[in-house]
DORO-26871 format. One line per field, with one value per atom (N, C-alpha, C): residue number from 1; residue in three letters; x, y, z. Coordinates in steps of 0.001 Angstrom, whole numbers, plus 500000, padded with zeros to 6 digits. Example, Ala and Ser with C-alpha at 12.3 -4.5 7.8 and 13.67 -1.06 7.14 Angstrom:
BEGIN
migu (1	1	1	2	2	2)
vexvex (ALA	ALA	ALA	SER	SER	SER)
x (513190	512300	513200	512850	513670	512900)
y (494310	495500	496700	497750	498940	500030)
z (507800	507800	507800	507080	507140	507870)
//
This chain:
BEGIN
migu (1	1	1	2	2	2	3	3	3	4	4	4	5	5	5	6	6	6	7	7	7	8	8	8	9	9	9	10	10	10	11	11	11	12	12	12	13	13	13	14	14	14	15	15	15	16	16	16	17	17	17	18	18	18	19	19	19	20	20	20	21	21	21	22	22	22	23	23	23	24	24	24	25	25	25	26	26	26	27	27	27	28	28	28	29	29	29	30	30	30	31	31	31	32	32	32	33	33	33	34	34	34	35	35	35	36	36	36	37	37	37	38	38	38	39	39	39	40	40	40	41	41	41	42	42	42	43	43	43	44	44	44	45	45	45	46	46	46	47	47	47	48	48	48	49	49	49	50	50	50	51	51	51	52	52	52	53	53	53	54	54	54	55	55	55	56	56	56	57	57	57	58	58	58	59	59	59	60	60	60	61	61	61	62	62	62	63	63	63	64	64	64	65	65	65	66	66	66	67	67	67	68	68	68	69	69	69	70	70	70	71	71	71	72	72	72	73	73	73	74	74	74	75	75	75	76	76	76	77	77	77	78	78	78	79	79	79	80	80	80	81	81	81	82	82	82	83	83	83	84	84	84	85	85	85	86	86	86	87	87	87	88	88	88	89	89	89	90	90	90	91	91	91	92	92	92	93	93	93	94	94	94	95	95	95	96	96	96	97	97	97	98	98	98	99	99	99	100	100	100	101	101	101	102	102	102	103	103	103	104	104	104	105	105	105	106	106	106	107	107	107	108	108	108	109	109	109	110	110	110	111	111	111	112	112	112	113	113	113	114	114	114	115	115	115	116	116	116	117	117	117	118	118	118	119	119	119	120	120	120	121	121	121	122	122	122	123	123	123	124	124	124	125	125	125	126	126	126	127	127	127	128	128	128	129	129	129	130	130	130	131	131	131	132	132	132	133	133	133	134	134	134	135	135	135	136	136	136	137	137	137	138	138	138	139	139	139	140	140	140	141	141	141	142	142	142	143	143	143	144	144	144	145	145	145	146	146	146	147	147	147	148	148	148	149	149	149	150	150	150	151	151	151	152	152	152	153	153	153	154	154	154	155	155	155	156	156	156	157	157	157	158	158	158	159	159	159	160	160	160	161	161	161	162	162	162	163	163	163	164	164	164	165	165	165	166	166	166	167	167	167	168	168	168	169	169	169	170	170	170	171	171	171	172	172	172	173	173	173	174	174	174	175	175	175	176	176	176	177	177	177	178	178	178	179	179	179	180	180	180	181	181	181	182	182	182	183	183	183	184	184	184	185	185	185	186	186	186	187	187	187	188	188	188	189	189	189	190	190	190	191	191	191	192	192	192	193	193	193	194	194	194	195	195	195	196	196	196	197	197	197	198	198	198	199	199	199	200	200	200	201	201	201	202	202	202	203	203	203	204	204	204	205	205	205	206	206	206	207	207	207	208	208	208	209	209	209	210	210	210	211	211	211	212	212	212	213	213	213	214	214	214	215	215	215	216	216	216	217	217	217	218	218	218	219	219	219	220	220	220	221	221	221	222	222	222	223	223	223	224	224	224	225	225	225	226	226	226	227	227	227	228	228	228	229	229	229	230	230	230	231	231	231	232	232	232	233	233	233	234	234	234	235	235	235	236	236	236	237	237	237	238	238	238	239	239	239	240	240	240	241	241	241	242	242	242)
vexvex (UNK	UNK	UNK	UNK	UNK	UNK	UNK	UNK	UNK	UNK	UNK	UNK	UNK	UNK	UNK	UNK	UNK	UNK	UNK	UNK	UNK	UNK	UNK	UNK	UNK	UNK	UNK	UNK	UNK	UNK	UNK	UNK	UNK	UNK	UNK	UNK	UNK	UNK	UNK	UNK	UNK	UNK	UNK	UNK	UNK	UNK	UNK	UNK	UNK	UNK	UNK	UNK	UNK	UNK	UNK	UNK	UNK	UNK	UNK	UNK	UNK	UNK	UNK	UNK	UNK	UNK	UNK	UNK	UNK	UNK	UNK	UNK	UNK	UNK	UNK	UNK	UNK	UNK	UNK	UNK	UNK	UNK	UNK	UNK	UNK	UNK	UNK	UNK	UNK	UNK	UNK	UNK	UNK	UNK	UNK	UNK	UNK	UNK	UNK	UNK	UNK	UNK	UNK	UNK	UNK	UNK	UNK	UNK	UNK	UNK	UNK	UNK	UNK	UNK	UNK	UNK	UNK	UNK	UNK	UNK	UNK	UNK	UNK	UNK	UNK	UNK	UNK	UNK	UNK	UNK	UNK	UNK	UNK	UNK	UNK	UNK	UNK	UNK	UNK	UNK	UNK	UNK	UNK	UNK	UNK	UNK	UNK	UNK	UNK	UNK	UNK	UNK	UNK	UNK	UNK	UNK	UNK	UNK	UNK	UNK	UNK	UNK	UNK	UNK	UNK	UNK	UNK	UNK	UNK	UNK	UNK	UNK	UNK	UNK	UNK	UNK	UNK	UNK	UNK	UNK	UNK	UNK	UNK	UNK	UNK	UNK	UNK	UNK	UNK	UNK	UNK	UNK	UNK	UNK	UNK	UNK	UNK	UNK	UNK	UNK	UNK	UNK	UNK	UNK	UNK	UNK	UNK	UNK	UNK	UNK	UNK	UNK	UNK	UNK	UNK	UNK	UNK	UNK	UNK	UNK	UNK	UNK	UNK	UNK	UNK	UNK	UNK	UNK	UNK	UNK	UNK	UNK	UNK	UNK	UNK	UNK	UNK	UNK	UNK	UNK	UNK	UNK	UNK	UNK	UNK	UNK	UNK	UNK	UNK	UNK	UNK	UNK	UNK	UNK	UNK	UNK	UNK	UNK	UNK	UNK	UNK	UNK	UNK	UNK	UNK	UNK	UNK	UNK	UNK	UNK	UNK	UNK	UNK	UNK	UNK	UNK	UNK	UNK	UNK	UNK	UNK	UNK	UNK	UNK	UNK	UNK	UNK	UNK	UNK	UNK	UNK	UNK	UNK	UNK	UNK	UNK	UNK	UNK	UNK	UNK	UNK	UNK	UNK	UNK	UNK	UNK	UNK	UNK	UNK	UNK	UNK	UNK	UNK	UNK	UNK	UNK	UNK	UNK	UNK	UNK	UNK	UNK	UNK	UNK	UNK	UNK	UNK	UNK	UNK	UNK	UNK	UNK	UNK	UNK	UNK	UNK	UNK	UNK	UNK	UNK	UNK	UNK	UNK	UNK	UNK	UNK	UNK	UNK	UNK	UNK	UNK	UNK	UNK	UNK	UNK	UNK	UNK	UNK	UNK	UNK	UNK	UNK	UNK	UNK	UNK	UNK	UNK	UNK	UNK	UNK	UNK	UNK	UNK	UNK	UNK	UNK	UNK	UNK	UNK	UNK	UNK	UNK	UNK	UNK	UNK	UNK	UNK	UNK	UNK	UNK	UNK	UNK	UNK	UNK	UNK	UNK	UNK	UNK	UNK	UNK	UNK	UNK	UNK	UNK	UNK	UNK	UNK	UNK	UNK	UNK	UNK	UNK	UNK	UNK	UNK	UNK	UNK	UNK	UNK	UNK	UNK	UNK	UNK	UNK	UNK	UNK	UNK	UNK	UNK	UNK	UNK	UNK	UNK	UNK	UNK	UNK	UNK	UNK	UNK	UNK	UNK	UNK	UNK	UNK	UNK	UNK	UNK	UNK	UNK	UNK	UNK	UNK	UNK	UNK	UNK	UNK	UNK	UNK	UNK	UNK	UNK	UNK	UNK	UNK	UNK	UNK	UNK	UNK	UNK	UNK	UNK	UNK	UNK	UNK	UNK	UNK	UNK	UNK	UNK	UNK	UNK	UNK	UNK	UNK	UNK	UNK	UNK	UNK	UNK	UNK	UNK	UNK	UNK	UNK	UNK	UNK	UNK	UNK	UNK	UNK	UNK	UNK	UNK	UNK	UNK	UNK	UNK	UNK	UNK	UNK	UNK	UNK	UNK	UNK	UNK	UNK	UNK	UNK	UNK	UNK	UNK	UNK	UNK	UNK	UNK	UNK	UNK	UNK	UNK	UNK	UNK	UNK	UNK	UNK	UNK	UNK	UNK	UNK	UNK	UNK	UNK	UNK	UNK	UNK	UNK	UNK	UNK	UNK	UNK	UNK	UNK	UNK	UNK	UNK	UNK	UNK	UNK	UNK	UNK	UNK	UNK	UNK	UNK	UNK	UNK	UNK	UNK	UNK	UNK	UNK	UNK	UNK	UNK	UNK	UNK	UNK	UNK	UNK	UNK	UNK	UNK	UNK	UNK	UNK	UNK	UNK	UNK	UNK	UNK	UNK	UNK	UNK	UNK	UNK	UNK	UNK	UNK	UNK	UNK	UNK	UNK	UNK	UNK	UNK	UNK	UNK	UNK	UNK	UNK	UNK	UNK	UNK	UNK	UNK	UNK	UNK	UNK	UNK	UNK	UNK	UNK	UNK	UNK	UNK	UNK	UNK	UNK	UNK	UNK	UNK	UNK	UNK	UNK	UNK	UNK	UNK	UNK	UNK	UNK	UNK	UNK	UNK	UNK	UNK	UNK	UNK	UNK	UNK	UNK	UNK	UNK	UNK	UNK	UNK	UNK	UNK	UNK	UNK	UNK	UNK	UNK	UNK	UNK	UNK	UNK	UNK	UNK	UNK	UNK	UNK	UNK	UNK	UNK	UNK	UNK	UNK	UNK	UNK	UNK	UNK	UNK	UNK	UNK	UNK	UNK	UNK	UNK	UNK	UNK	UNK	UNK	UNK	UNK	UNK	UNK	UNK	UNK	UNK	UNK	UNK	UNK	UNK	UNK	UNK	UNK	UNK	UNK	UNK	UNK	UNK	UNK	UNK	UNK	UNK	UNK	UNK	UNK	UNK	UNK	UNK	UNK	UNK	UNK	UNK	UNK	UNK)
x (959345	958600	957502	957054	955825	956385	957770	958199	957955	958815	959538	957825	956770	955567	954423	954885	954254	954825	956141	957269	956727	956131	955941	954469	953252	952583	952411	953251	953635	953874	955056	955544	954426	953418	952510	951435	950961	950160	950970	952127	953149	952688	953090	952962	952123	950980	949493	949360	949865	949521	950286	951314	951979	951124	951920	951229	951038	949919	949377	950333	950342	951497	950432	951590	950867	949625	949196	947552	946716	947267	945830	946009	947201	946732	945876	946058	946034	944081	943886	942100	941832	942080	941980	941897	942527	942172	941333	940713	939652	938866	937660	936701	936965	938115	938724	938696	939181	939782	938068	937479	936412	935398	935227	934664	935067	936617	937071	936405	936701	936387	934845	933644	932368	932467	932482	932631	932932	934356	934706	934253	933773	933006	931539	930782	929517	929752	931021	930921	930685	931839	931574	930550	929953	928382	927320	927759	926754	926988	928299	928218	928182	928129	927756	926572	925444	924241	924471	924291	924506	924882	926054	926983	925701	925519	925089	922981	923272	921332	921626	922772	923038	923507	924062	924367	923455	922639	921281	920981	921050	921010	922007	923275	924253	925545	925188	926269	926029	926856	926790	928355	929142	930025	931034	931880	932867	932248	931209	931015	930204	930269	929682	930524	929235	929955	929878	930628	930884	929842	929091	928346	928882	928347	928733	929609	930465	931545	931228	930608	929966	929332	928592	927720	929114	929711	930368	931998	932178	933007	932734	931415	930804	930305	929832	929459	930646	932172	933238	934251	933630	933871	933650	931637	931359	931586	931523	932625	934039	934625	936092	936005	934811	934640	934043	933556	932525	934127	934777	935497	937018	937047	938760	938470	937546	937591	937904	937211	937303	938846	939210	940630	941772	940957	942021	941566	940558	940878	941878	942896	943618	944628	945286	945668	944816	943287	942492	942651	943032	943195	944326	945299	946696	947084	946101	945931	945426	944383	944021	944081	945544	946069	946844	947485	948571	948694	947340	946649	945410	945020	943586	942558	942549	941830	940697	939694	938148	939342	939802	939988	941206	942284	943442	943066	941531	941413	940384	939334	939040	939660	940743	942038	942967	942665	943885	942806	941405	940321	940228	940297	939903	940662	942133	943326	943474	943388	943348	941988	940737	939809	940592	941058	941240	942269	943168	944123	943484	942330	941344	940477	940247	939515	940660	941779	942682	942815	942756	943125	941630	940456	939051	939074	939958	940258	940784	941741	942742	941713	941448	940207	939089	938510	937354	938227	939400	940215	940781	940945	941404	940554	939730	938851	937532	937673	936693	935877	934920	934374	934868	935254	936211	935598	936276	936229	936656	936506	937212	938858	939115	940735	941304	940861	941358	941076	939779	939426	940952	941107	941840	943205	943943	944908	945075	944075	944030	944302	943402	943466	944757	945237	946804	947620	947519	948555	948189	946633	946904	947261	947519	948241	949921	950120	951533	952087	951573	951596	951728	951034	950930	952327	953059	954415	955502	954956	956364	956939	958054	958668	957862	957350	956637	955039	954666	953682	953755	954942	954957	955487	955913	956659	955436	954211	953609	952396	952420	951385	952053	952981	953865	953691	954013	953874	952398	951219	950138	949711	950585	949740	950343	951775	952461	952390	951821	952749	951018	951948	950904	951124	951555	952014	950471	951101	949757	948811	947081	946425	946722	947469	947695	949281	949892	951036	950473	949416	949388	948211	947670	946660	947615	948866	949816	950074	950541	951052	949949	948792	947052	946723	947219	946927	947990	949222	950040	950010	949592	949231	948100	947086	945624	945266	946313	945998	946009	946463	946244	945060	944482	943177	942019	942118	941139	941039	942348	941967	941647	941054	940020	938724	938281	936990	936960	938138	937735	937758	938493	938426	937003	936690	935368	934229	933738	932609	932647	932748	933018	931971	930585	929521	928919	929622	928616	929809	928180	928240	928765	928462	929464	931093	931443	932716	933381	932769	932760	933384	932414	932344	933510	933618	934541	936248	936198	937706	938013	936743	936754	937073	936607	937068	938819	939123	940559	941240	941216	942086	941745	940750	940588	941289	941238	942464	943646	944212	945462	945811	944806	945379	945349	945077	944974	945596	945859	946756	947933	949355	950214	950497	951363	951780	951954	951964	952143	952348	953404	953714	952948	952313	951248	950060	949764	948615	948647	949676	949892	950016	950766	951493	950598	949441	948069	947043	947168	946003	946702	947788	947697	947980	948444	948447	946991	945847	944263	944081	944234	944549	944805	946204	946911	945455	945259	944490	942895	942336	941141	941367	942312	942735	942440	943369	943482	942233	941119	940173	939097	939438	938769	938839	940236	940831	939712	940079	939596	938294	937330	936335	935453	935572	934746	933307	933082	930958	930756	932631	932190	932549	933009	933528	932251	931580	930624	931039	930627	930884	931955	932562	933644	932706	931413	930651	929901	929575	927862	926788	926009	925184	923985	923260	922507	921522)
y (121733	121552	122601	123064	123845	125504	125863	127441	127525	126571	126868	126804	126213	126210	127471	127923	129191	129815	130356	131097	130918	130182	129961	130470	129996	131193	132404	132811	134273	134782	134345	134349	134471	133524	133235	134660	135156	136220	137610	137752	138653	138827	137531	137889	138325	137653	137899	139472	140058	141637	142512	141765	142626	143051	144358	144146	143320	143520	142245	142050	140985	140659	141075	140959	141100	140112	138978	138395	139133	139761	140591	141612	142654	143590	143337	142325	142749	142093	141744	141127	142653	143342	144781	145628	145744	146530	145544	144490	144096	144905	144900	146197	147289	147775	148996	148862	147489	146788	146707	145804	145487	146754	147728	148856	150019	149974	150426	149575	148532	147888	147665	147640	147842	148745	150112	151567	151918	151237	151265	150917	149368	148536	149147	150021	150214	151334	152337	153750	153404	151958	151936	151637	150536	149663	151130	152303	153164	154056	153973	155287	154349	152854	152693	152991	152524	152859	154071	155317	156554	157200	156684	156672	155996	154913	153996	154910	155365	156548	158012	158150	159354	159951	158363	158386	157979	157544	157505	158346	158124	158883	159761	159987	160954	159915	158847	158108	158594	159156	159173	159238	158277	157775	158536	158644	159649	160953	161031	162647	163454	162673	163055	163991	164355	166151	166310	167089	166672	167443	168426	169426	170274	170966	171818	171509	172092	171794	170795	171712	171423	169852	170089	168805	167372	168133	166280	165931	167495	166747	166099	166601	165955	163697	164009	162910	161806	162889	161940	161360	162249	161850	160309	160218	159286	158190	158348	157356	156853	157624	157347	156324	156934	156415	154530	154482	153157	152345	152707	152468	152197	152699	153034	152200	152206	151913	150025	149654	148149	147847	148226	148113	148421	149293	150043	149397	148335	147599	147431	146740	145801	147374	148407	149450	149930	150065	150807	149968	148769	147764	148097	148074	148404	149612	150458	151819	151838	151012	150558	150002	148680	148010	149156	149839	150775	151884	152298	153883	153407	152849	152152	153227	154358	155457	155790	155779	156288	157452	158483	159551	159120	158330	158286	157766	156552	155910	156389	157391	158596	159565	159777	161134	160394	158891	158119	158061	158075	157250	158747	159851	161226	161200	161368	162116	161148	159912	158660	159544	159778	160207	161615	162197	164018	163626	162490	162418	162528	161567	161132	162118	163067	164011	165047	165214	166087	165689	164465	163843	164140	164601	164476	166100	166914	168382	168585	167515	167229	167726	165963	165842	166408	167109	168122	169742	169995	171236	170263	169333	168343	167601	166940	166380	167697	166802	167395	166132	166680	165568	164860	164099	163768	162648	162094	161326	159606	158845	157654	157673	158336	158097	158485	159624	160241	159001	158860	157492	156527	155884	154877	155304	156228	156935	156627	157156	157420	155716	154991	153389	152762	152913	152742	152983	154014	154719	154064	153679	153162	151318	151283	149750	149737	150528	150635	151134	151973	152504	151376	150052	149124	148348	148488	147824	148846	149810	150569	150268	150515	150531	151551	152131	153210	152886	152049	151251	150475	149510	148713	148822	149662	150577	150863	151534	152026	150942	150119	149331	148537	147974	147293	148088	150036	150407	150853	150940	150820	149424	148644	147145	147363	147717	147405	148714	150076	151297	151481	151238	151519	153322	154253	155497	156344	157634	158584	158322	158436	158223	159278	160315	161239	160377	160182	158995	157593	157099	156026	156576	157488	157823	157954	158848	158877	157532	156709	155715	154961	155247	154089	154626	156163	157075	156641	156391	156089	154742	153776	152129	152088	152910	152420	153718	155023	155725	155677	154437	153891	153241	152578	151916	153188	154018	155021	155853	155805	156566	155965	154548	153825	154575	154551	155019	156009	157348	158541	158361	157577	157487	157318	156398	155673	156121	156722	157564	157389	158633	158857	157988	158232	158138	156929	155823	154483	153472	153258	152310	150539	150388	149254	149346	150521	150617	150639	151835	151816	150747	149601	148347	148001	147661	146804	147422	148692	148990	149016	149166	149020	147528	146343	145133	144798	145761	145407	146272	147118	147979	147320	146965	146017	144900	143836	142505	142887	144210	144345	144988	145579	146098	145028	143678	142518	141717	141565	140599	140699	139799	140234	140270	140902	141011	139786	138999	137881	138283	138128	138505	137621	136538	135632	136157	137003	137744	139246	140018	141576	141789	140835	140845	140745	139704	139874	140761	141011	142018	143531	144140	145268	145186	143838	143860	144049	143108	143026	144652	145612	146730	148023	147564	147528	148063	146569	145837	146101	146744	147605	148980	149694	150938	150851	149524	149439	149151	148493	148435	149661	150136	151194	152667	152589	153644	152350	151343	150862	150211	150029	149633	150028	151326	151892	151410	151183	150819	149246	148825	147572	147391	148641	148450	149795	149344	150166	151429	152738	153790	154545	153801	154192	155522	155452	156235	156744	157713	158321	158174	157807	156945	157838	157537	158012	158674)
z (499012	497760	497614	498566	499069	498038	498736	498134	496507	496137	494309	493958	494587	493809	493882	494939	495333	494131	494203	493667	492275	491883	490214	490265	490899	490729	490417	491661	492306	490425	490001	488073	487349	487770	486473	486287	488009	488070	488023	487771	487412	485773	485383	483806	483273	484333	483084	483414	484535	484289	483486	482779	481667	480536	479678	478081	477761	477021	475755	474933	474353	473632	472133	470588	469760	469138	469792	469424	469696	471237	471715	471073	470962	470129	468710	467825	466996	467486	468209	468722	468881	469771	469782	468933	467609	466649	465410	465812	465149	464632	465950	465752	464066	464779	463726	462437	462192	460795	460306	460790	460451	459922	461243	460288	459733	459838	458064	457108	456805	455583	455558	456385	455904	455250	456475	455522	454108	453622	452351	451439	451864	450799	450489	451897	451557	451142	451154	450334	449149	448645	447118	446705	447323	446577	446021	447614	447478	446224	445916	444651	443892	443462	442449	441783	443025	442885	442663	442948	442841	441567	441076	439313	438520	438381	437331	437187	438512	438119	437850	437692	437288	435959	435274	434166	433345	433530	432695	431586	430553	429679	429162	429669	429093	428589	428388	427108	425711	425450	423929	423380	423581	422919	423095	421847	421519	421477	421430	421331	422702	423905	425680	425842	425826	426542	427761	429000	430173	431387	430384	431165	431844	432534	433731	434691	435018	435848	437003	437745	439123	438886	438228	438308	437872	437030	436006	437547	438273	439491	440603	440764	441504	441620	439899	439201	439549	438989	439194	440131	441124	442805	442359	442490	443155	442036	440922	440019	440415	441040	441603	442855	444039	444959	444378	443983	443321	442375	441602	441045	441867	442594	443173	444453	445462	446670	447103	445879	446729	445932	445460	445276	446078	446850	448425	449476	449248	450940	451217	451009	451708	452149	451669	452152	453313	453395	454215	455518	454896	456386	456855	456334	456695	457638	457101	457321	459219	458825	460139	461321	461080	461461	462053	461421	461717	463002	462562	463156	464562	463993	464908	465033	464394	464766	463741	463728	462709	462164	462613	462225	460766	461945	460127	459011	459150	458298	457461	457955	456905	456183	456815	456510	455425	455522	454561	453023	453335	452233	451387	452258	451630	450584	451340	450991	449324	449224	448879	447343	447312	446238	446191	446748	446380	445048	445191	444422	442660	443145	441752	441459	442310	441841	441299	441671	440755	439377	439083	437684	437455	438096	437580	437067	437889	436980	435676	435508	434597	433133	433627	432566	432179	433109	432540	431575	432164	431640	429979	429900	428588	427582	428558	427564	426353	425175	424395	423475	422889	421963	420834	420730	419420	418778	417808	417018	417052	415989	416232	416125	415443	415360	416645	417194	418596	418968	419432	420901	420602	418880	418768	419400	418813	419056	421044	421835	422922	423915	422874	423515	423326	421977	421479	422662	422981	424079	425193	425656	426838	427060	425924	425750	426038	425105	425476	426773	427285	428850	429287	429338	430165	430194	428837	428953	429810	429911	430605	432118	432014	433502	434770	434320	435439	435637	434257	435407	435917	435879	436359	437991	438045	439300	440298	439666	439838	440403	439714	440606	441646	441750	442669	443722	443966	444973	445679	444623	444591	445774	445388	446040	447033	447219	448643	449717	449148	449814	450980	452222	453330	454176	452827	453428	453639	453470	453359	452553	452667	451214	450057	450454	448937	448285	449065	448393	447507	448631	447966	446471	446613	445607	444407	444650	443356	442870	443376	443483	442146	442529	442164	441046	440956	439593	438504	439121	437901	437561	438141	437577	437068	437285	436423	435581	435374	434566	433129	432707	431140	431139	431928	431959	431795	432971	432896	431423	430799	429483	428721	428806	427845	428236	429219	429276	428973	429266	429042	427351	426388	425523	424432	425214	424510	425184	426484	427205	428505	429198	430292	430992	430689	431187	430669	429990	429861	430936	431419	432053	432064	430625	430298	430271	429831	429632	431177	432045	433533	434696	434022	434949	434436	433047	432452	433386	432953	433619	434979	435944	437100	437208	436638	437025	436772	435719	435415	436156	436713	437986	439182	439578	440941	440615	439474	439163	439472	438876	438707	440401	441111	442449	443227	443471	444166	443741	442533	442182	441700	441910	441559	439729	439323	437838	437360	436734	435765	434308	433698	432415	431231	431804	430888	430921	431880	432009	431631	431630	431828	429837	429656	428125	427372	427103	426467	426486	427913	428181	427462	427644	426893	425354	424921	423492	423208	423547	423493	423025	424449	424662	423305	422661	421575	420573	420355	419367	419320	420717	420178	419676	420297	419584	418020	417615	416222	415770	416435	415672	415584	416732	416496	415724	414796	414075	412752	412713	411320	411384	412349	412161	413447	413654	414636	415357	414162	414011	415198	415238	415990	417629	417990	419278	419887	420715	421673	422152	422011	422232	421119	420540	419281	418426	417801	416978	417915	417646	418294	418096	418703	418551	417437	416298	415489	415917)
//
């Protein structure tokens, strides 16, 4: 009786010196997970602060002019960063989960804003001062965008794609690039408009699609365009301000 009980010991202190199985790994890349996601969350809080004192004073509607190069890419970094980031946790975690390394999960967050700062070239080489019919025209379009097959493509792989951050950045540019051309529509630089679309690209990157929810919201969408071709004076930023 004495052997088989040894013999099972002998087993038990065998095992415990194997690999960790996956609980402990994943206790092990805690740490990691955890400060990716401070990092992220406090990059964004910080450029909000940062965006919202910088824009002080340069709303002026449909007719904001973008300034100097240097200064308005800079500006729209940290707009991107404040705007884009808490929408990429759950990727930055993934990212992290994956890699376990400070290094991939900065190399994923970079690669991840460079994407938004290319569309931030776009737009400074495109945008000009315009009018209400443009803005309307511009909101129109980003309603209907919202019914297409390629955004819808587009955010699905947005929510799910744990690849490179310049993949997944394509991915985040083509699901919330109808949203962003409300603001560029109506003023780059106010801050109401800002928040507002930042809350509806963070909904839509966390939550899944619902056609009771997706179907109203870009008709809504639709339907300020239209008001703003016919009654400008009532939607904020539509006119320039007197």
């Amino acid at each position: 009786m004495e052997l088989p009980h040894r013999v099972e010991q002998t087993r038990r202190r065998l095992l415990g010196k194997q690999a960790p199985g996956p609980a402990a790994m994943t206790d092990a890349r805690n740490p990691a997970t955890t400060a990716a996601l401070t990092a992220t969350l406090g990059l964004a809080a910080a450029s909000w602060v940062v965006a919202v004192g910088q824009m002080q004073g340069m709303d002026m509607g449909v007719a904001t002019r973008l300034g100097p190069f240097a200064v308005f890419i800079g500006l729209w970094v940290v707009m991107m960063a404040a705007m884009m980031l808490p929408g990429a946790v759950p990727a930055v975690v993934r990212r992290a989960h994956a890699g376990g390394r400070v290094r991939d999960v900065l190399l994923f967050v970079g690669s991840y804003l460079a994407v938004w700062t290319l569309v931030g070239l776009a737009v400074y080489a495109l945008y000009r001062p315009h009018g209400s019919y443009a803005a309307g025209a511009v909101v129109i379009a980003a309603g209907v965008y919202e019914f297409t097959p390629l955004k819808r493509y587009c955010r699905r792989r947005c929510r799910e794609s744990a690849g490179p951050g310049f993949e997944y950045g394509l991915y985040c540019v083509g699901s919330s690039i109808g949203l962003m051309l409300i603001l560029v529509a109506l003023s780059l630089m106010s801050v109401v408009w800002m928040s507002l679309i930042a809350a509806l690209v963070l909904a839509q990157k966390l939550l899944p699609p619902r056609a009771a929810v997706d179907v109203p919201l870009a008709l809504a969408i639709v339907g300020l365009g239209i008001l703003i071709v016919v009654a400008p004076s009532t939607v904020p930023g539509a006119t320039p301000p007197m």
